[in-house]
C-alpha positions in Angstrom: 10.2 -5.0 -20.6 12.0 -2.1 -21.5 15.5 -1.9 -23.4 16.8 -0.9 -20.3 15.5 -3.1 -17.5 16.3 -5.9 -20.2 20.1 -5.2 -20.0 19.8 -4.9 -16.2 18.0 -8.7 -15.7 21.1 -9.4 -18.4 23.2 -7.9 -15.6 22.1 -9.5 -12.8 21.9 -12.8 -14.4 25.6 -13.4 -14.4 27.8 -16.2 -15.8 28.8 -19.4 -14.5 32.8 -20.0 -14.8 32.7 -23.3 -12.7 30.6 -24.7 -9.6 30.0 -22.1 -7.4 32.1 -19.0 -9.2 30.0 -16.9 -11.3 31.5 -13.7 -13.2 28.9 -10.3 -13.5 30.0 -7.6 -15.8 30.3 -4.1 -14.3 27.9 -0.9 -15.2 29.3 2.9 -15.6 26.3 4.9 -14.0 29.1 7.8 -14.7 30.0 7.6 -10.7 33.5 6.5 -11.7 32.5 3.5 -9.6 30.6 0.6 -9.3 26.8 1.2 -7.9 26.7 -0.2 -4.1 23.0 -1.9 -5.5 24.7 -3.4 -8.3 27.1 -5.2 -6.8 24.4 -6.4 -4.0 21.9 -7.3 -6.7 24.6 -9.9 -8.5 25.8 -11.2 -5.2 22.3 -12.4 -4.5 22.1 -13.5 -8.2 25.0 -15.3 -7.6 23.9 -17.0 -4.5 20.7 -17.9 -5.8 21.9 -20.0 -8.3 23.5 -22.4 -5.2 20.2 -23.3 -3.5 17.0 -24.9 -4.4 14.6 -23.4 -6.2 12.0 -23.8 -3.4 14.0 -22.0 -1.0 13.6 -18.1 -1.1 16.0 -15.4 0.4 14.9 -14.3 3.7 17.9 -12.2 4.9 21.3 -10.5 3.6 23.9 -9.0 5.2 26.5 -7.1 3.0 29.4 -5.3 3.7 31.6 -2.9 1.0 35.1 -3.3 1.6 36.6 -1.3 -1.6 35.4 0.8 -4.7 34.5 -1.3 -7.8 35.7 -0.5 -11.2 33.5 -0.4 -13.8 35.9 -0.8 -16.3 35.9 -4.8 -15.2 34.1 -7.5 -14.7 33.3 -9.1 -10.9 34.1 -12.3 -10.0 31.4 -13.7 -7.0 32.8 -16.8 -5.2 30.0 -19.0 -3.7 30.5 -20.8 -0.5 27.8 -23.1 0.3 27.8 -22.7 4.5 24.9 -24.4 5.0 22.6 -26.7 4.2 20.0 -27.8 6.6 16.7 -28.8 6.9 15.0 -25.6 6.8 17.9 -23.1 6.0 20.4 -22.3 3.8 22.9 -20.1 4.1 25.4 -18.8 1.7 28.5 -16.6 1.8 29.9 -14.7 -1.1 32.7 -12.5 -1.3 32.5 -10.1 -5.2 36.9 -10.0 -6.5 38.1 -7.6 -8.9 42.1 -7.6 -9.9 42.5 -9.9 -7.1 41.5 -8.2 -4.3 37.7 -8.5 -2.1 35.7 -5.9 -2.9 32.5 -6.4 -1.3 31.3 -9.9 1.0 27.9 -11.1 2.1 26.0 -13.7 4.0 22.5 -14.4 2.5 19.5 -16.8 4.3 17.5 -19.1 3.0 14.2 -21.1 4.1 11.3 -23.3 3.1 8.0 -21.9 2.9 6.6 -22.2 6.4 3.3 -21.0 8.2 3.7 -19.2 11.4 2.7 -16.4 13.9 2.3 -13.0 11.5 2.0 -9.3 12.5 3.4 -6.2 11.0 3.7 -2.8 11.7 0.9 -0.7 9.5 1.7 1.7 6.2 2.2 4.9 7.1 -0.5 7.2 4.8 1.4 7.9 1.6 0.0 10.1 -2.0 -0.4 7.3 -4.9 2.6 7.0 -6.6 0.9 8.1 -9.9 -0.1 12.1 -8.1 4.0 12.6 -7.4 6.6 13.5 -9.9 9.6 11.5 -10.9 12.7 11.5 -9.5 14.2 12.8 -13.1 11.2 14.8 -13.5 12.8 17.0 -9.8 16.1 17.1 -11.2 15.3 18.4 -14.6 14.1 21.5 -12.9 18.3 22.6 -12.0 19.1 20.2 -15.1 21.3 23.7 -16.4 23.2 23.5 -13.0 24.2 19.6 -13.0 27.4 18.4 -14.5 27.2 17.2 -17.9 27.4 13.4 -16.9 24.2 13.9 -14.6 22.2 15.8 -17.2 23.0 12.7 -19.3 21.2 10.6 -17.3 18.4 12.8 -16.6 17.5 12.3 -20.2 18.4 8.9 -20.7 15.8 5.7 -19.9 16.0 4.2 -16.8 15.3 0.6 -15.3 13.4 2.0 -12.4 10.7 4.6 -11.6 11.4 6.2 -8.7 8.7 8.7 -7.3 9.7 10.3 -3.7 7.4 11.9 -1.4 9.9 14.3 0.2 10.5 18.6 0.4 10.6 19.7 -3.3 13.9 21.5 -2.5 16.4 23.1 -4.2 19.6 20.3 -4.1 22.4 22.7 -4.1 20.6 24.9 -1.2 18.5 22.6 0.8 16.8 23.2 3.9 17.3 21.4 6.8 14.3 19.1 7.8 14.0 15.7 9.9 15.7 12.8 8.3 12.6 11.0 7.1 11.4 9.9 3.9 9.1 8.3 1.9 9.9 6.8 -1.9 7.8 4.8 -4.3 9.8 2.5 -6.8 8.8 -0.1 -9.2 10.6 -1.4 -12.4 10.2 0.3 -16.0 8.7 -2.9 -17.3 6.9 -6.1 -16.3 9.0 -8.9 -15.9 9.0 -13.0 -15.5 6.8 -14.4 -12.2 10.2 -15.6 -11.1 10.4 -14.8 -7.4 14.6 -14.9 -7.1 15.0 -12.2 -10.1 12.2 -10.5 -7.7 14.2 -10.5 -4.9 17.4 -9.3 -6.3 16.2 -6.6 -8.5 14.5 -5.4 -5.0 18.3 -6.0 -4.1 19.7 -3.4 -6.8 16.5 -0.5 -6.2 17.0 -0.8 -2.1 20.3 1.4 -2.4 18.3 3.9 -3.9 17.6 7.3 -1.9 18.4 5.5 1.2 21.9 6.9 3.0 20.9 10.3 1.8 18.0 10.4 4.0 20.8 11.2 6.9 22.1 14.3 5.7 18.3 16.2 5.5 18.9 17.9 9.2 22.0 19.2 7.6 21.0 21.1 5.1 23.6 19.0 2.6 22.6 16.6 -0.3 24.6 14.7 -2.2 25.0 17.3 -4.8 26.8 19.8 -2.1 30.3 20.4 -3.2 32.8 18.5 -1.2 30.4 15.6 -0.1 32.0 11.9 -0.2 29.2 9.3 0.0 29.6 5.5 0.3 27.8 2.9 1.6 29.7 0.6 4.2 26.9 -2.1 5.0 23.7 -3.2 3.6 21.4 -5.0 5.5 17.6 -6.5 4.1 14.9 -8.6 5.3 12.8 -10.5 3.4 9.3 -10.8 4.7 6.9 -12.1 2.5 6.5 -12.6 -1.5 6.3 -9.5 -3.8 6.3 -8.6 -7.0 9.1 -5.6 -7.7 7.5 -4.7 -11.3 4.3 -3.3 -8.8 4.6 0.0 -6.6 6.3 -0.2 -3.3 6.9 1.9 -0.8 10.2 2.5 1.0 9.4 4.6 4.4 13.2 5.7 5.7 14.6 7.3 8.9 17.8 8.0 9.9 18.4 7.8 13.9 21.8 8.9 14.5 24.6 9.9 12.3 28.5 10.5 14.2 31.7 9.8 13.0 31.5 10.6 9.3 29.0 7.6 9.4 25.2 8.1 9.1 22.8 5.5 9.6 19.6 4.7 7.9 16.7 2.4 7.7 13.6 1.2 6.6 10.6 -0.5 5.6 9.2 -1.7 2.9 5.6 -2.0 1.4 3.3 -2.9 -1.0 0.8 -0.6 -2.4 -2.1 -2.5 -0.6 -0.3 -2.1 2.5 1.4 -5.1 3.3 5.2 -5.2 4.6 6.8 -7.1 2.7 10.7 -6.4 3.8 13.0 -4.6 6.4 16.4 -2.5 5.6 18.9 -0.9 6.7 22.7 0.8 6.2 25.2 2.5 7.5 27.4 4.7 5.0 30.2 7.2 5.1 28.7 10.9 4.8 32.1 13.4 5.1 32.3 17.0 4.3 35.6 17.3 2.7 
């Protein structure tokens, strides 16, 4: 693995205080704030560590209920709803100084056959024809605030390759709020489904929300924008692996009320869907 993507799995790994309250340290991606994936990606972590080994995440639920500050550490408090014969099901609220910032419920079941279909890929270019993410930005890197330049250059713990209008960010055109984004970690890492599952956690925020301000000609780059997300929502459907390519196909139905809403579906490079999202996040024009 790379240096990076090793201090994320560090991360996400958290610490255990006492029986069912684990502590994650925070990480300054120079937003001022804690990273919406971040804190989903340790809340998982967290409840992982509460449920049988044999029993994998199906479905979580999140909701952001304050700004996290990256200048302390989050406390995740474990409670252990359920535990049946098939399911699981945790809740965990993420403290800082006190005070709730973030709470989610998160399924869990046995490996079961059933009834399968799934709704097909939608035809994508290979990941390896399509520039980075970075590789997009560096092209304005002279326009970017120093903080982003910074990070333009520096190694990240994910490459992320979208399939999307090569626009200019500060004057976009306006287009249909659809997108298409392949992701995969910088590294290969342990066949240990759970860290799987809540890296995906961490990568799913990315390029997601945005996707509802394409018909409006804004990214968020435009001067005045306030982004957050408000809820977080993914489906597990079947194993993967999130050191290979997958594919993230977003659309955003409806935005109203400062709020946009987005979601998506999520695939492997052979085609296979392997999980469902969706969010709904505050996009105002101040």
């Amino acid at each position: 693995m790379s240096k990076v993507l090793d201090e994320l799995v560090e991360l996400l790994g958290l610490e255990s205080i006492e029986e069912n309250l684990f502590r994650g340290q925070s990480q300054d991606l120079g937003w001022g704030t804690v990273y919406g994936g971040h804190v989903l990606g340790q809340a998982l972590s967290a409840a992982v560590r509460t449920v049988p080994a044999e029993r994998r995440v199906h479905s979580m639920h999140a909701y952001f209920l304050r700004p996290g500050d990256v200048s302390k550490p989050i406390i995740y408090d474990v409670d252990r709803t359920r535990d049946g014969g098939s399911f699981n099901t945790r809740r965990v609220v993420a403290i800082q100084s006190g005070h709730p910032i973030f709470h989610a419920a998160a399924s869990f079941q046995i490996d079961e056959p059933g009834f399968e279909h799934a709704e097909a890929m939608p035809n994508a270019p290979a990941p390896h024809t399509l520039r980075t993410e970075q590789e997009r930005l560096l092209v304005h890197a002279d326009r970017l605030p120093a903080f982003l330049r910074k990070r333009l250059t520096s190694a990240r713990p994910f490459e992320v390759r979208p399939i999307e209008p090569d626009d200019d960010p500060f004057t976009p055109s306006k287009h249909p709020p659809h997108r298409m984004v392949w992701f995969k970690t910088a590294g290969r890492l342990p066949d240990d489904p759970a860290l799987h599952a809540y890296l995906f956690a961490y990568a799913s925020d990315y390029s997601f929300l945005t996707t509802a301000l394409f018909p409006h000609g804004a990214t968020w780059i435009t001067p005045g924008m306030q982004i957050a997300s408000l809820d977080h929502v993914i489906w597990f459907h079947a194993p993967f692996r999130v050191d290979e390519w997958l594919l993230h196909v977003v659309d955003s139905p409806a935005a109203h009320g400062a709020r946009g809403f987005v979601r998506g579906r999520v695939y492997t490079q052979s085609g296979r869907l392997v999980a469902s999202t969706a969010q709904e996040g505050l996009i105002r024009m101040k």
